[in-house]
N, C-alpha and C positions, 0 to 999 in steps of 0.2 A: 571467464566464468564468474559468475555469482555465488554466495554464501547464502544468501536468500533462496530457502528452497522452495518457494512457489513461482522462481523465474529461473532462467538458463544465462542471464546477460542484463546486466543494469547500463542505461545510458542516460545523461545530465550534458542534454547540448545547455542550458539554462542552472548553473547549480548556485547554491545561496537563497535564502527565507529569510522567514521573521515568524516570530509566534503567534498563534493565534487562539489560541485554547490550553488546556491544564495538560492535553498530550504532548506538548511542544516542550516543556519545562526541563526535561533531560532530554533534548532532541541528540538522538543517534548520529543524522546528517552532521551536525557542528561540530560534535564530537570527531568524527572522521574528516571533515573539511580541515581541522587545526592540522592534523596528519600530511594533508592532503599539500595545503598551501607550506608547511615546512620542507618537502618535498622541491619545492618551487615550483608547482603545475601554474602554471597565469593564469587560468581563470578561477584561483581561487584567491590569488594574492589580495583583492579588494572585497570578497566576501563576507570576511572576517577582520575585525578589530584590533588591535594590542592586548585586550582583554580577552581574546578567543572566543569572542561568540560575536553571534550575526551582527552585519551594519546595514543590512535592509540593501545592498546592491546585490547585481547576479552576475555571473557568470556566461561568458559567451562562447560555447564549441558546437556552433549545428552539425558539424563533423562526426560527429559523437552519435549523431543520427543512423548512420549507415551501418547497417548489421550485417556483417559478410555470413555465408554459408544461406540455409534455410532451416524452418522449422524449430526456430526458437521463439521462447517465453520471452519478450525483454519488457522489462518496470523500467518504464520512460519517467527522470525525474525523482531516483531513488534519494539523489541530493538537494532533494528543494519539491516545487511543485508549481507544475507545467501552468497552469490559473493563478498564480500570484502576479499580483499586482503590478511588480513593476515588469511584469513579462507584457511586452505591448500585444495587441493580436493578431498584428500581420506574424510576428515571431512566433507566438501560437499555431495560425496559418500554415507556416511552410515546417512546423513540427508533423501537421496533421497530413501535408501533401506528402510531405517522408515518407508515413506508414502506409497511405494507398499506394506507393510508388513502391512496396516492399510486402507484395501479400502472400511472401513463403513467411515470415512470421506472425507472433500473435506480439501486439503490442499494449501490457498492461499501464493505464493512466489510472494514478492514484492523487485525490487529494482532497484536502482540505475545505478549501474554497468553491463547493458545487456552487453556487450561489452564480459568483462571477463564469464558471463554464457554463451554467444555462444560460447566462448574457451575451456570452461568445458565440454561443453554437446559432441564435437568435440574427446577432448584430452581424454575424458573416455570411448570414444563409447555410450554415457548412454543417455537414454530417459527419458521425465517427464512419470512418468504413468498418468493414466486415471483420475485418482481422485486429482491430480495437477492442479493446474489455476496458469500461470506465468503471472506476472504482471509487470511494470515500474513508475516508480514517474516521474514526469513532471509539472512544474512550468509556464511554458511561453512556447510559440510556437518553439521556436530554441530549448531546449531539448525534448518537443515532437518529434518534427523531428529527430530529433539525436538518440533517444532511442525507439522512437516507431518503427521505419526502421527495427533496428535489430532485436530488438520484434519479429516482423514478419517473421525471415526465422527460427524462431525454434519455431517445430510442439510442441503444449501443446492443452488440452481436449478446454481451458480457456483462450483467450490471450487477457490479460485488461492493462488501464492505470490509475494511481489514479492521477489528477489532485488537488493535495493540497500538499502544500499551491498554490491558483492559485493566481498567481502574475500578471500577463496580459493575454491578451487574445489570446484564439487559436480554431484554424482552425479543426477541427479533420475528415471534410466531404473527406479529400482523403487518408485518414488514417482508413482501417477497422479492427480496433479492437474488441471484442465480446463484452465488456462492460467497462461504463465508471463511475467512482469515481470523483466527484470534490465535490472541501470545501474551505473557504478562511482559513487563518493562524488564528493559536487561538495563546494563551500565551501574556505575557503581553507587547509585544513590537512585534505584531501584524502589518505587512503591509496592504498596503489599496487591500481589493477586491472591484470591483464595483459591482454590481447587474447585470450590463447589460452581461458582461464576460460569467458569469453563465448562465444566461438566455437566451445567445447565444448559449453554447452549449447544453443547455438540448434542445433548439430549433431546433438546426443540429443534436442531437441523434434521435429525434422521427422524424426527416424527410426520416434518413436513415436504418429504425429500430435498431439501436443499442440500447441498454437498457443502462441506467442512474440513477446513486443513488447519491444524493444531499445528501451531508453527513452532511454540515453545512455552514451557510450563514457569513454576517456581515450586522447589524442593527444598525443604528446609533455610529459605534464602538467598536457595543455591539457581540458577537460572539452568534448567535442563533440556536440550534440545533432540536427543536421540531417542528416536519414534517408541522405541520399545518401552522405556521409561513410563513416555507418554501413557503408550497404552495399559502400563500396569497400572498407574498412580488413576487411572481415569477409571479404571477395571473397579477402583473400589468404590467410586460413585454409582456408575452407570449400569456395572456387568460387565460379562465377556465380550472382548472387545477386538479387533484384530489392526493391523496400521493401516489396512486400506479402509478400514471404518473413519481414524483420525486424519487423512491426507488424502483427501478428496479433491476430485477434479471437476469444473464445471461441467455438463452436456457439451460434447462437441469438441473440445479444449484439444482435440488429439487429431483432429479433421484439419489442419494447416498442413 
């Protein structure tokens, strides 16, 4: 099971990155890969450094691929990101044959890098299937724009953005996305979110019906993730507020 509460199952057949913008700076992934590779899992052993952060190699488990049961959420790539670079495309490829060969779940791709997956989808002829939801990270308004754009001209069942870590605030009312993720930065050297940030877009998603899942706040510093919190701390921006107003699910998302 996942700690991640907008998925059921994280899988990382490919895990390991490298930075690519100011949300990468306290990346999470590295943070848990140091864990991970002291463990002695192999394919983290080369991921990571002497100095505990990335060395720009990845990780090899397509095994990692096969999701037993049915009717799970799985974030494909929770450790790294399925479009990076050194991930070749036939590798990409038989990530993306996995999830048509597995259509009792929903398989969430998140990343970074639309850019290079609208190149992929292009240079393979290849479509997301149905039970795919492509997604973008996004920090502040100039990578919104940048990465939600291209977002947008590749067909997926699911086309979201996860705002976290949110670093300042963004617009997202001329941006239609199907669903939005925002959280402020956890880990221990944590930039500042404000309240209002948040509170502005869950305020612009329920104007424009987009659905919204407030995955985690900041309270006093303090990084708070239990919904009710949420909804009080938000109650005083917004108004009366209830959890299934903050932990919203896309159209459809229950239909696998």
């Amino acid at each position: 099971m996942s700690k991640i509460p907008w998925c059921d199952v994280t899988v990382n057949p490919f895990p390991g990155c490298w930075h690519v913008s100011s949300g990468c700076n306290h990346c999470y992934a590295e943070r848990q890969a140091r864990r991970l590779k002291a463990m002695g899992h192999p394919q983290y052993q080369a991921v990571l450094g002497a100095d505990g952060k990335w060395t720009g190699q990845v990780g090899r488990n397509l095994d990692a691929m096969k999701v037993p049961g049915k009717g799970k959420r799985v974030f494909v790539e929770s450790m790294g990101d399925l479009f990076y670079e050194k991930i070749d495309g036939f590798d990409i490829h038989q990530v993306v044959a996995s999830i048509k060969n597995q259509p009792k779940h929903t398989f969430q791709i998140l990343t970074k890098r639309i850019e290079r997956a609208a190149k992929y989808f292009v240079a393979y002829n290849d479509d997301l299937p149905a039970n795919a939801w492509l997604g973008v990270t996004a920090e502040d308004q100039e990578w919104a724009d940048r990465r939600i754009s291209i977002l947008l001209q590749i067909p997926a069942a699911v086309r979201f953005v996860s705002l976290e870590p949110l670093l300042g605030s963004v617009d997202l009312t001329r941006l239609h996305v199907d669903w939005v993720i925002v959280g402020c930065e956890s880990g221990p050297k944590r930039r500042p979110c404000e309240m209002r940030w948040i509170a502005d877009i869950v305020r612009d998603c329920h104007a424009v019906g987009v659905p919204v899942f407030v995955k985690q706040i900041s309270i006093d510093g303090q990084v708070e993730r239990r919904s009710e919190r949420i909804v009080t701390e938000l109650h005083k921006h917004i108004g009366p507020l209830s959890v299934e107003d903050v932990q919203q699910w896309p159209r459809g998302a229950n239909d696998v």
